[in-house]
mmCIF file of the C-alpha atoms, coordinates in Angstrom:
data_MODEL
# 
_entry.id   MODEL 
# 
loop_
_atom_site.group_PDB 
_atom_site.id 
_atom_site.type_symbol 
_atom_site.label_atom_id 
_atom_site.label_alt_id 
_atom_site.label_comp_id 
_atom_site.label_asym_id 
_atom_site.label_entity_id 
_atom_site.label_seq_id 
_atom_site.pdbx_PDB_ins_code 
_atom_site.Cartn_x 
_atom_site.Cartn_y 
_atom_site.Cartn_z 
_atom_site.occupancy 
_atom_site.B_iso_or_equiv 
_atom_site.pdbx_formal_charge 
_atom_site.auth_seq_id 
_atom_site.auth_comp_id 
_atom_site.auth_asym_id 
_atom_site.auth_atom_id 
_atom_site.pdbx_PDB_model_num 
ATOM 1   C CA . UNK A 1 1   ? -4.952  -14.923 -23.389 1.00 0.00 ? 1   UNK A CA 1 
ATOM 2   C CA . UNK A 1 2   ? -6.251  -11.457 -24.361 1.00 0.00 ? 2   UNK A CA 1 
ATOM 3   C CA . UNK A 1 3   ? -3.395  -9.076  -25.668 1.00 0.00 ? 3   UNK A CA 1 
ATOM 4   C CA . UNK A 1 4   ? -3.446  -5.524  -24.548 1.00 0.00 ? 4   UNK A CA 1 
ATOM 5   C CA . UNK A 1 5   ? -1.318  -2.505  -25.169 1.00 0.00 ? 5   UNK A CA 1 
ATOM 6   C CA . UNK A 1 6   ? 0.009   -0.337  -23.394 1.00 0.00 ? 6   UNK A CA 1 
ATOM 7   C CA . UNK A 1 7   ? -2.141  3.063   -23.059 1.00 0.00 ? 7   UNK A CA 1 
ATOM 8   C CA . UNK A 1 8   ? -0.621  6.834   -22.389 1.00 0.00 ? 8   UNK A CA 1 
ATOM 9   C CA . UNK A 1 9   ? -2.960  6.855   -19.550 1.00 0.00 ? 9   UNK A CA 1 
ATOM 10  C CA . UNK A 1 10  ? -1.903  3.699   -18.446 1.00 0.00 ? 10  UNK A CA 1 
ATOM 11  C CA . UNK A 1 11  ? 1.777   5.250   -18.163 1.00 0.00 ? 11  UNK A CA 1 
ATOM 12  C CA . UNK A 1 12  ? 0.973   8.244   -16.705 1.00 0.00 ? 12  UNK A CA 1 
ATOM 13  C CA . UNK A 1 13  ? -0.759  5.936   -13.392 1.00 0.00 ? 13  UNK A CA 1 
ATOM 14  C CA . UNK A 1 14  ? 2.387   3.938   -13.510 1.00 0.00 ? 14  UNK A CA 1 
ATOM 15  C CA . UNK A 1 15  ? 4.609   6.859   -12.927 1.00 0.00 ? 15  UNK A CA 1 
ATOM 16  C CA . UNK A 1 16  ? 2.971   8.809   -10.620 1.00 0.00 ? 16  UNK A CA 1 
ATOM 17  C CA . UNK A 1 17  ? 2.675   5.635   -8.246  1.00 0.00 ? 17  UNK A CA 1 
ATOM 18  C CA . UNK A 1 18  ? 6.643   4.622   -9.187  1.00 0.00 ? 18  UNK A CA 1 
ATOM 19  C CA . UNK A 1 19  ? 7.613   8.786   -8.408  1.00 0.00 ? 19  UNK A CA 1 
ATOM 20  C CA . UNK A 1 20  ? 6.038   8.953   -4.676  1.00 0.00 ? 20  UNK A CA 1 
ATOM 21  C CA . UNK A 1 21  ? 6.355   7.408   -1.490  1.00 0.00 ? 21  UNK A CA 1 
ATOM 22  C CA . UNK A 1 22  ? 3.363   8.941   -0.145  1.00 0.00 ? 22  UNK A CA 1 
ATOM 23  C CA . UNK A 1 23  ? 1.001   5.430   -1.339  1.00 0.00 ? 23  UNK A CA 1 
ATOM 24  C CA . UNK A 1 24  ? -1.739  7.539   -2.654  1.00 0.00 ? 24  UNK A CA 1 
ATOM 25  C CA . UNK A 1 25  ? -5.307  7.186   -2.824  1.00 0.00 ? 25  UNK A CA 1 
ATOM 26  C CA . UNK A 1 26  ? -7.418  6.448   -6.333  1.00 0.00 ? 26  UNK A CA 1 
ATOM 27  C CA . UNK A 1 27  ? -8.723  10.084  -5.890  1.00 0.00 ? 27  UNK A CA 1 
ATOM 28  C CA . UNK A 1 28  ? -4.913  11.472  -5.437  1.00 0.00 ? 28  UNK A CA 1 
ATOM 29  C CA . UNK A 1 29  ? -3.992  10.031  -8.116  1.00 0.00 ? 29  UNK A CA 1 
ATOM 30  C CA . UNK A 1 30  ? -6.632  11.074  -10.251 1.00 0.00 ? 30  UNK A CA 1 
ATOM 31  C CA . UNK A 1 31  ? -6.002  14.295  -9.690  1.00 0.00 ? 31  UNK A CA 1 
ATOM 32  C CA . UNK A 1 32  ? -2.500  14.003  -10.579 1.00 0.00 ? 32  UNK A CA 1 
ATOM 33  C CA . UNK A 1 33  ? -3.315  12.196  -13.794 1.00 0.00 ? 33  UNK A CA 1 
ATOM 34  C CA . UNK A 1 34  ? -5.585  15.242  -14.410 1.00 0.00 ? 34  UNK A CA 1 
ATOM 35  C CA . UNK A 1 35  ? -2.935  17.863  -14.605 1.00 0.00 ? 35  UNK A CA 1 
ATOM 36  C CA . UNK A 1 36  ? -0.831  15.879  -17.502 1.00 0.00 ? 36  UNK A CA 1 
ATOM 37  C CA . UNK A 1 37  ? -4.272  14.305  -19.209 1.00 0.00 ? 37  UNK A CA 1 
ATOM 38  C CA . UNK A 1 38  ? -7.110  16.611  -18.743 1.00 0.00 ? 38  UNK A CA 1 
ATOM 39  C CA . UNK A 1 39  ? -9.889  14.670  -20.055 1.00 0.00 ? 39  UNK A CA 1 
ATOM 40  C CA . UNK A 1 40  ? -9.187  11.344  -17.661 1.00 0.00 ? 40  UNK A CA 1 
ATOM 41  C CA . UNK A 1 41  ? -11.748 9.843   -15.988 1.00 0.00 ? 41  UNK A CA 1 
ATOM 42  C CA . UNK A 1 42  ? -11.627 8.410   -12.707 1.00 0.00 ? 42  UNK A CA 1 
ATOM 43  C CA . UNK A 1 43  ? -13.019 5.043   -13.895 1.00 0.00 ? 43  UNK A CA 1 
ATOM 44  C CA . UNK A 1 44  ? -10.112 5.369   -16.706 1.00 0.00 ? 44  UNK A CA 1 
ATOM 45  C CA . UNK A 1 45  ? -7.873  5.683   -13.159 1.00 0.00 ? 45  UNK A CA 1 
ATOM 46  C CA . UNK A 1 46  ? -9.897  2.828   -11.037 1.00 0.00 ? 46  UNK A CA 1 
ATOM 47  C CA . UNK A 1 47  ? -9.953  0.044   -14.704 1.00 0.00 ? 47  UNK A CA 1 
ATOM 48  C CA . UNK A 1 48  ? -5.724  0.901   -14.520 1.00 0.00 ? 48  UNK A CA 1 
ATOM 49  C CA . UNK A 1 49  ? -5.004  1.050   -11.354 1.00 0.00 ? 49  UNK A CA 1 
ATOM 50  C CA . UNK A 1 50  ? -6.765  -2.836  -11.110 1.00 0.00 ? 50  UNK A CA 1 
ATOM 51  C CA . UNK A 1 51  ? -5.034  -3.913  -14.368 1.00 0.00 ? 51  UNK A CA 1 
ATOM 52  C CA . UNK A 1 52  ? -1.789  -2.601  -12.874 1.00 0.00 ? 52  UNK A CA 1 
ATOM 53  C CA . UNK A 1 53  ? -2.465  -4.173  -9.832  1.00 0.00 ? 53  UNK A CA 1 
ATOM 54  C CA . UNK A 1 54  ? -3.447  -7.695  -11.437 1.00 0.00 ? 54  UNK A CA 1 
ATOM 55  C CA . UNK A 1 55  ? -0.242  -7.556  -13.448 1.00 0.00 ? 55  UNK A CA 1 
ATOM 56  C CA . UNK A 1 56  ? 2.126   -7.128  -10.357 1.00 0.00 ? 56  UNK A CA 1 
ATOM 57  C CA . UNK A 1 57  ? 2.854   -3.459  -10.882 1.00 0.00 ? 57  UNK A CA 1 
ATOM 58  C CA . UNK A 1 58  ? 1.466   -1.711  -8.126  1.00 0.00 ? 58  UNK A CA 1 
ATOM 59  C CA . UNK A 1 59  ? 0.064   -3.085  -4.524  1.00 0.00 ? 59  UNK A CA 1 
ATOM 60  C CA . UNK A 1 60  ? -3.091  -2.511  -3.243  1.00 0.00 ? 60  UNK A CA 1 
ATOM 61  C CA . UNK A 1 61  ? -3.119  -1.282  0.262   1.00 0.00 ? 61  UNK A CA 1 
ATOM 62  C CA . UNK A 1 62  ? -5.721  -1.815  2.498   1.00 0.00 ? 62  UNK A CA 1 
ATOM 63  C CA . UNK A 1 63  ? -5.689  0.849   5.385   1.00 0.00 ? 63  UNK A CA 1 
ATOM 64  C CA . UNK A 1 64  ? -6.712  0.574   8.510   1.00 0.00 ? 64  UNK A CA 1 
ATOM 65  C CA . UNK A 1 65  ? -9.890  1.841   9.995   1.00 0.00 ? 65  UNK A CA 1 
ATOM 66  C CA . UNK A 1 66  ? -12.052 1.894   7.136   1.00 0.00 ? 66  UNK A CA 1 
ATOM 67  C CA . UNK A 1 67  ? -9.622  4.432   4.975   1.00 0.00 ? 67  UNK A CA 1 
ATOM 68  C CA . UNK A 1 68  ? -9.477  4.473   1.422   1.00 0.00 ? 68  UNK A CA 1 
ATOM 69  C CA . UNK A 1 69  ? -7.569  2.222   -0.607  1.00 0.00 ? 69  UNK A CA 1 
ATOM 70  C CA . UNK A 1 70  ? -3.959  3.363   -0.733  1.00 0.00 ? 70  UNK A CA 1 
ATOM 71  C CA . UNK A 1 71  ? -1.445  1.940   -3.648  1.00 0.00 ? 71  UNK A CA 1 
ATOM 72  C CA . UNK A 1 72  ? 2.299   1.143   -4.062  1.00 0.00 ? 72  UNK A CA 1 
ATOM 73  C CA . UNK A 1 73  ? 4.797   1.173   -6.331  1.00 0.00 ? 73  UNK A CA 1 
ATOM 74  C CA . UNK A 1 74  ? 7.534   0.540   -5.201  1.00 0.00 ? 74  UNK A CA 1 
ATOM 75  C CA . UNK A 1 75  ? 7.751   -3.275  -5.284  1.00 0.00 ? 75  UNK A CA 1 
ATOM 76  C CA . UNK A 1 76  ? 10.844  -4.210  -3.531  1.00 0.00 ? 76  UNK A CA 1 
ATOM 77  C CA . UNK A 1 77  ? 10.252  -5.897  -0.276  1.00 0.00 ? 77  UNK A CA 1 
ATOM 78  C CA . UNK A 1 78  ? 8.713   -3.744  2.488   1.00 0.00 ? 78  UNK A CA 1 
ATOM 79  C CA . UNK A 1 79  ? 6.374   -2.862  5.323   1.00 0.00 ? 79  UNK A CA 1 
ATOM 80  C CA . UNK A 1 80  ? 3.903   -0.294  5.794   1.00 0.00 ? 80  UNK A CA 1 
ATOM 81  C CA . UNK A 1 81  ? 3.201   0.960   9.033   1.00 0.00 ? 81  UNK A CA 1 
ATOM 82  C CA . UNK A 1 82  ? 0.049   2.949   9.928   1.00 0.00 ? 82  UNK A CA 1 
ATOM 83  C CA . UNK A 1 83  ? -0.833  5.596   12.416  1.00 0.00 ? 83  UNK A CA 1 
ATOM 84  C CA . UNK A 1 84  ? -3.905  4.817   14.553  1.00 0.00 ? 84  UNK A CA 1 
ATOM 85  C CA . UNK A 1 85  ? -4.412  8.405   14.706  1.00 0.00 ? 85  UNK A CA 1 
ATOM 86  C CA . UNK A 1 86  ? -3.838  10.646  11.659  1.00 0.00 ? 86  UNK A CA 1 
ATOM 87  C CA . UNK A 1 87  ? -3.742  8.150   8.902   1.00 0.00 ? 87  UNK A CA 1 
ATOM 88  C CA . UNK A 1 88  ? -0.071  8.113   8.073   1.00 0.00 ? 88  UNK A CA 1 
ATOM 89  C CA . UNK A 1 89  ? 1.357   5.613   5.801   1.00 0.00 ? 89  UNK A CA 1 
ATOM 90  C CA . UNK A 1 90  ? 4.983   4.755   5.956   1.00 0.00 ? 90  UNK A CA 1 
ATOM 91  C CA . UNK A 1 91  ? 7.672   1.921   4.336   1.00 0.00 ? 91  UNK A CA 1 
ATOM 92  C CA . UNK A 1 92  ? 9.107   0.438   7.014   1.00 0.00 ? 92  UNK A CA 1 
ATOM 93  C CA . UNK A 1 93  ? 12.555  -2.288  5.569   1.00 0.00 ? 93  UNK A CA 1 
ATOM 94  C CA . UNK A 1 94  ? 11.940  -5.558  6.650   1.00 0.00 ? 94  UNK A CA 1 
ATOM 95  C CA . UNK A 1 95  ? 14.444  -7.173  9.123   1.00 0.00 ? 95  UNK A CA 1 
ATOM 96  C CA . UNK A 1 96  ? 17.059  -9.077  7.395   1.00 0.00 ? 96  UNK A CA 1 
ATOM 97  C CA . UNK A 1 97  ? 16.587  -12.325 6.173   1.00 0.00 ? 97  UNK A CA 1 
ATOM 98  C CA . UNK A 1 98  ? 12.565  -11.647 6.399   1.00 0.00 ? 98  UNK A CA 1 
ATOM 99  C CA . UNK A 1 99  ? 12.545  -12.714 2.577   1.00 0.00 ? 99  UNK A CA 1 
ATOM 100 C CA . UNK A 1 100 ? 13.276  -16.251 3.453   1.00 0.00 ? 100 UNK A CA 1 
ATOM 101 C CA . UNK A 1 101 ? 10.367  -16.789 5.840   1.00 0.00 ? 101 UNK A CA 1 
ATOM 102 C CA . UNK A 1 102 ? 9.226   -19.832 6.189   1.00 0.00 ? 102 UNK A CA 1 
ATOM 103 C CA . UNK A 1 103 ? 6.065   -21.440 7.435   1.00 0.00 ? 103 UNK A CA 1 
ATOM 104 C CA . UNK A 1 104 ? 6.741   -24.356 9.459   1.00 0.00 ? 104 UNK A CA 1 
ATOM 105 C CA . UNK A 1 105 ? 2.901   -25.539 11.260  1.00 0.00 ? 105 UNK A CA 1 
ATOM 106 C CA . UNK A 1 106 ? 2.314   -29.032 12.226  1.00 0.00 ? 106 UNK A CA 1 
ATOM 107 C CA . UNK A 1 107 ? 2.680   -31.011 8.580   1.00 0.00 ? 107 UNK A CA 1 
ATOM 108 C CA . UNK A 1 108 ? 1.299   -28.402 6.436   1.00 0.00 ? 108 UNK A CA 1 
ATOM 109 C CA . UNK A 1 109 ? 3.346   -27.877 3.080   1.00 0.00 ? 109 UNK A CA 1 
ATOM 110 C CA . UNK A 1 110 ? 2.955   -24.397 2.335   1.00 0.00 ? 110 UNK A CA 1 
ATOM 111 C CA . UNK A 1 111 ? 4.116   -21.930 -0.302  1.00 0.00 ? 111 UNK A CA 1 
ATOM 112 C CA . UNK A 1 112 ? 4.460   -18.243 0.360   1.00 0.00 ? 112 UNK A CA 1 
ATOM 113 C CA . UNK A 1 113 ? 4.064   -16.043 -3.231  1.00 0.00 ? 113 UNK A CA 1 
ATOM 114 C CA . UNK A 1 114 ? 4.198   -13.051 -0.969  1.00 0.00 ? 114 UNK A CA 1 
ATOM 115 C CA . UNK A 1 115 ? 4.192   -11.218 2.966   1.00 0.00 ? 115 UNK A CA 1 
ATOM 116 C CA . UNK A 1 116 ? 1.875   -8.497  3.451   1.00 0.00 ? 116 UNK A CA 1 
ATOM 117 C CA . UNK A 1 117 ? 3.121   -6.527  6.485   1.00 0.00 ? 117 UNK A CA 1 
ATOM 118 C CA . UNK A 1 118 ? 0.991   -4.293  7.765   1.00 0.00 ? 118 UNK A CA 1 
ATOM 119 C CA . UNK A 1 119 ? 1.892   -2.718  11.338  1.00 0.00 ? 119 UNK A CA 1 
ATOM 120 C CA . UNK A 1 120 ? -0.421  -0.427  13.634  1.00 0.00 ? 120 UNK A CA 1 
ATOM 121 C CA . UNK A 1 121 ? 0.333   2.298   16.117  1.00 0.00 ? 121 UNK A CA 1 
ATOM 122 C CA . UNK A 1 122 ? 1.007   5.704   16.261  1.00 0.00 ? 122 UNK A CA 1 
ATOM 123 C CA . UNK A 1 123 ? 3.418   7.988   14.816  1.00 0.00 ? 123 UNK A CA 1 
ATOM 124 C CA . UNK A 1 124 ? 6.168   10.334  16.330  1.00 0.00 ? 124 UNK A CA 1 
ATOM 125 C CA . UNK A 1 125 ? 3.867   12.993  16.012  1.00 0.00 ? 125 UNK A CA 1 
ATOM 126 C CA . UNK A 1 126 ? 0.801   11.795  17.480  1.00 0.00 ? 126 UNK A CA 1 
ATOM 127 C CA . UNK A 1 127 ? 2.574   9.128   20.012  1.00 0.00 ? 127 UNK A CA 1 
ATOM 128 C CA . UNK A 1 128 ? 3.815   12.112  22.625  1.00 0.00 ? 128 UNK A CA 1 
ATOM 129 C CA . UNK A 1 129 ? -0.214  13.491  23.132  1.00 0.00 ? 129 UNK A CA 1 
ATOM 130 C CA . UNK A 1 130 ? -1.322  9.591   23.400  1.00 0.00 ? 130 UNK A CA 1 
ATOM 131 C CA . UNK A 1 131 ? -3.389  9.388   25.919  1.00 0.00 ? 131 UNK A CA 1 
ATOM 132 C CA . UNK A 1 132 ? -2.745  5.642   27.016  1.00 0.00 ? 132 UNK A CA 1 
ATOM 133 C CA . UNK A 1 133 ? 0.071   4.464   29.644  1.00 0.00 ? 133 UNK A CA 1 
ATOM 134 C CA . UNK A 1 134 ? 2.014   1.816   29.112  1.00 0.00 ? 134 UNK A CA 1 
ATOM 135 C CA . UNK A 1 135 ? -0.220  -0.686  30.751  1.00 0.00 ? 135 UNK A CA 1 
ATOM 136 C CA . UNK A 1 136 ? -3.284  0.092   28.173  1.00 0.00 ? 136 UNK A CA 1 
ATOM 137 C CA . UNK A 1 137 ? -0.642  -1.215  25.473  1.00 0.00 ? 137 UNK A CA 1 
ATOM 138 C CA . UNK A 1 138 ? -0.973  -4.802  26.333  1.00 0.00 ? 138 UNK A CA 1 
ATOM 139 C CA . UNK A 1 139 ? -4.778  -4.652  26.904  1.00 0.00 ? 139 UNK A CA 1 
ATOM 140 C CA . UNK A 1 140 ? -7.596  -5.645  23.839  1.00 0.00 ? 140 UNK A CA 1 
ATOM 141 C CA . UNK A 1 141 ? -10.073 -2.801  23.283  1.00 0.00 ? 141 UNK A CA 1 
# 
């Protein structure tokens, strides 16, 4: 197995992602990393951010409608929810006992490493000027 260190810039991505809650984007980040370490490149950002990620450091989060790339971390058990309409991201705490999920489908012996919640609507803000009814909710668009 290939050793590596640990790199300043490497720490500085690590504790800009453990100080927020805000699950920025590579970009944000960047530009964060920028105002402690000047010279970084965002490929310097992008190589750590995967390394991080393959380590089990950060999460990746995958937004919905074709957004960028968001990351994590904070690593303890939660949800993120995501508004339809302006592109908030949110923890949401998982229901009690949600740790101890099982899979139980016909005789399939499964193995869950991990639960990737993501859940869709819209936010305080933008729910009130929604323009669907309650019977739009249950239909497929």
């Amino acid at each position: 197995m290939k050793k590596t260190r640990n790199t300043r810039q490497r720490g500085v991505i690590l504790g800009i992602l453990q100080e927020t809650r805000e699950h920025p984007t590579a970009e944000k980040i960047y530009q964060n990393a920028r105002q402690i370490i000047p010279n970084i490149s965002l490929g310097t950002v992008y190589r750590n951010l995967n390394f991080l990620q393959n380590q089990g450091l950060v999460r990746e989060i995958h937004s919905c409608y074709g957004s960028s790339t968001r990351f994590d971390g904070i690593l303890a058990p939660h949800a993120h929810f995501h508004c339809v309409r302006c592109g908030i991201l949110f923890d949401i705490a998982l229901p009690q006992g949600f740790e101890q999920f099982q899979l139980n489908q016909m005789d399939m012996a499964s193995t869950i490493t991990s639960i990737d919640l993501n859940i869709m609507g819209e936010c305080a803000k933008c729910a009130p000027c929604s323009s669907f009814t309650t019977e739009d909710q249950g239909s497929t668009h």
